[in-house]
N, C-alpha and C positions, 0 to 999 in steps of 0.2 A: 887471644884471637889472632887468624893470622896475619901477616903482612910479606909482601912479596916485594922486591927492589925489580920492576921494570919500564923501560921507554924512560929514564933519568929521575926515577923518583920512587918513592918509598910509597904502595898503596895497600890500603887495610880492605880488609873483604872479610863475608860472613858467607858459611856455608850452610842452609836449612835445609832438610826434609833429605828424601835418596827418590831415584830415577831419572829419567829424561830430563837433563838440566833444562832449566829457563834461566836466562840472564835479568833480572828486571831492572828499567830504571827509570829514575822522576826526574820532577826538574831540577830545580838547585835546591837540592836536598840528600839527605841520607833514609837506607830503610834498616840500618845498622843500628848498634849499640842499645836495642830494648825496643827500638822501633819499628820491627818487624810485623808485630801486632796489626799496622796498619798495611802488611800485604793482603791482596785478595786472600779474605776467607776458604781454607781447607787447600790454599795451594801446595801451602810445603808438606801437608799429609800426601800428595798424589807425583811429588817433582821434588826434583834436586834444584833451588831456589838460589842461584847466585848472587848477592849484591856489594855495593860497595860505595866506601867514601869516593865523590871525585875530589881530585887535586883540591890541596887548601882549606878542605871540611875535616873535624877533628882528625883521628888518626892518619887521613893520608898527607905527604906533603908535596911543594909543588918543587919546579924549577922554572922562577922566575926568570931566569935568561931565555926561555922558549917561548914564543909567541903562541898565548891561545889560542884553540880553531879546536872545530867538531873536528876535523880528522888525527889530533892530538891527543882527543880524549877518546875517538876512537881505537885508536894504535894501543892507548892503555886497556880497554876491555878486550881488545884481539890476543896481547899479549899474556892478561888474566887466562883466559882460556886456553892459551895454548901450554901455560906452567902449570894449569888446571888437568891438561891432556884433554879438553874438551873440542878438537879438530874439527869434529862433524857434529849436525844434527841436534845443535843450540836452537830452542827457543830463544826469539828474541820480541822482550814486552818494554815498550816505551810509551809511559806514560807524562801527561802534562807537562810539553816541553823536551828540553834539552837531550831527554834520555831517546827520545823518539828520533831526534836528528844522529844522534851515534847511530843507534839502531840504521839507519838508511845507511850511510857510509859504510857499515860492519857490512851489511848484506850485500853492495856494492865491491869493498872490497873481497871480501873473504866467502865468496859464493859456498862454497863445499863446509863451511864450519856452520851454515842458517839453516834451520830446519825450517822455520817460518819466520814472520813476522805481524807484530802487530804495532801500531802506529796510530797515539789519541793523542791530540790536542798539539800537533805539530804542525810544521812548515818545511816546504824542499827550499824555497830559499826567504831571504828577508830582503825584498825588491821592495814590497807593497809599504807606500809613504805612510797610512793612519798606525800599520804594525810593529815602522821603524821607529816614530813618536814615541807607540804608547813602552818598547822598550825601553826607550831613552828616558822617559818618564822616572819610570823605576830605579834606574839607575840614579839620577839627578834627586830623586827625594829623597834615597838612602843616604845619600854623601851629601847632602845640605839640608834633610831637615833630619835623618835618624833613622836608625833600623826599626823604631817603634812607628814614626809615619808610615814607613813602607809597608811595613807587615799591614798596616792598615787599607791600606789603599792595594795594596796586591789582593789581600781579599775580596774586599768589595768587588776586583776587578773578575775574581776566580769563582766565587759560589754564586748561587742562582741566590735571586733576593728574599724569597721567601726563608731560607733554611741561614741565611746570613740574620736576620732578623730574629728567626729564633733563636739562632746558638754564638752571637756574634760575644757576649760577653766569657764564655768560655773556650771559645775558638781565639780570642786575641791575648797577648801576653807573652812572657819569654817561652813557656811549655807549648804553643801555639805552632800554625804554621811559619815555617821559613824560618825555624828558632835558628838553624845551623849556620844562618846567615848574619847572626848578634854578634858583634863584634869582627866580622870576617868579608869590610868592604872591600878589600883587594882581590879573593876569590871572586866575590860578587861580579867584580868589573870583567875578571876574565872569563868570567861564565858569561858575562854580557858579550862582552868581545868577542867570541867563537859564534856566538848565538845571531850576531847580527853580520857575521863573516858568511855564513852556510849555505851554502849553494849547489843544488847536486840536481836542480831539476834537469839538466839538460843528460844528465846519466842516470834518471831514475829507472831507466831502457835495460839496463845493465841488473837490475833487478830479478832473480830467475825465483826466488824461493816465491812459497805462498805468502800472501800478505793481503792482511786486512786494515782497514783506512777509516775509521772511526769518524765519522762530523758529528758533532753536539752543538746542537741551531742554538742553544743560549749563549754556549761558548763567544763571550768577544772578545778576546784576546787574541784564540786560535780559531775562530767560525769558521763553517765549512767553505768557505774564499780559499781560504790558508791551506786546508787540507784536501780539497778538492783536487788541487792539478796534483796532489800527489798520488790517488788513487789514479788519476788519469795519467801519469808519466807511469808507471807501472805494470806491463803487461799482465795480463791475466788475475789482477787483482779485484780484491772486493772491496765493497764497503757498504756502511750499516750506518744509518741514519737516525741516531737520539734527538728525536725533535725538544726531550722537556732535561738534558744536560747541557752544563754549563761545562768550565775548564775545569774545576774539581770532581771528579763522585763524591758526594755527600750526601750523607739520609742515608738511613736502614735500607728501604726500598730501591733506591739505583744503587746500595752496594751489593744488594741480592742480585740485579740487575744485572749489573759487568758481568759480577760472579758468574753466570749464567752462562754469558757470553764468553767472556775467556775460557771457561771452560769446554763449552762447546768447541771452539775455535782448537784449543790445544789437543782436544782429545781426536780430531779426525784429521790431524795435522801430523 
């Protein structure tokens, strides 16, 4: 599979499906190496589906003498596209986190390469004290009690309770969420780093493409606090209100859900 050397470092990427690219991307995570299965159902049938390791996640690697930041790791996805020859008219999907805040920066800087945007389960900055804690949290339990607590406690914090209760014993484990995060607290910290550095509300003005702004009322991680001044610093944008999603989609029925949704959103976009 390929890998491209740009912005001081070596980054692996997968290319799925043919058409209108879409960029997509999660949190601290990969949708690479067998794990695609869990992109939105029937996307890479109707889209040319870009993803990739960030920095530090198996095949890519980083350059520790740079300081992390959202616009570090967006420099690396502008650069993917433009080696890609993708200049114009990228979809751009950022899901749960960190892939969401590139996403703002890309459409910020690189107006003429966004065709749209979408933005779930994110923040324009990290001001607000209970969401500076609950990352620091995260952080301090992986590096003092284990990537097996974390994964733990990221959960609880990510699914709605009902669907944690039912699938918690095969949802947790090294095959689980956050696997790419087992053994790889160094990435972890500078995904933190960037994550609590990001700030772009006061240029979310600068914003021109389409863009939709996702609140999930269960979401507490990212609740619609978090994501509200972003549809609101964003001229002409939307937003779409999941009163019964948390910070993950999970269950059959909200993955039908999204599906629905992003698809609608991509296809009049």
């Amino acid at each position: 599979m390929p890998r491209v050397t740009i912005n001081n470092h070596e980054m692996y990427y997968e290319i799925h499906g043919e058409g209108i690219p879409v960029l997509l991307q999660g949190g601290w995570g990969s949708f690479c190496h067998g794990s695609e299965h869990h992109l939105p159902r029937g996307l890479t049938d109707s889209y040319k589906v870009i993803i990739i390791d960030y920095r530090g996640l198996y095949d890519s690697d980083d350059d520790l003498s740079q300081e992390s930041s959202i616009d570090m790791y967006a420099n690396d996805a502008i650069q993917l596209l433009e080696h890609l020859g993708e200049t114009s008219g990228t979809h751009l999907v950022g899901l749960v986190g960190m892939g969401a805040c590139i996403s703002q920066v890309m459409a910020i800087k690189k107006p003429k390469m966004v065709r749209s945007m979408l933005n779930m389960g994110a923040w324009s900055d990290a001001t607000d004290p209970f969401f500076r804690e609950q990352m620091n949290l995260f952080i301090d339990i992986h590096k003092h009690m284990g990537w097996e607590a974390f994964q733990r406690f990221v959960c609880m914090m990510s699914f709605r309770p009902d669907y944690y209760n039912e699938n918690y014993k095969k949802v947790l484990g090294p095959n689980g969420p956050w696997r790419e995060l087992n053994g790889r607290l160094e990435a972890h910290q500078r995904f933190m780093h960037a994550c609590l550095k990001h700030n772009v509300t006061n240029d979310l003005s600068k914003i021109s493409c389409p863009s939709l702004i996702i609140h999930s009322h269960m979401d507490v991680v990212t609740s619609p606090r978090m994501t509200q001044p972003i549809q609101e610093g964003i001229k002409n944008s939307e937003g779409l209100h999941l009163k019964e999603f948390a910070h993950v989609v999970a269950g059959k029925e909200q993955k039908i859900q999204f599906c629905e949704i992003l698809f609608d959103w991509l296809n009049k976009n």
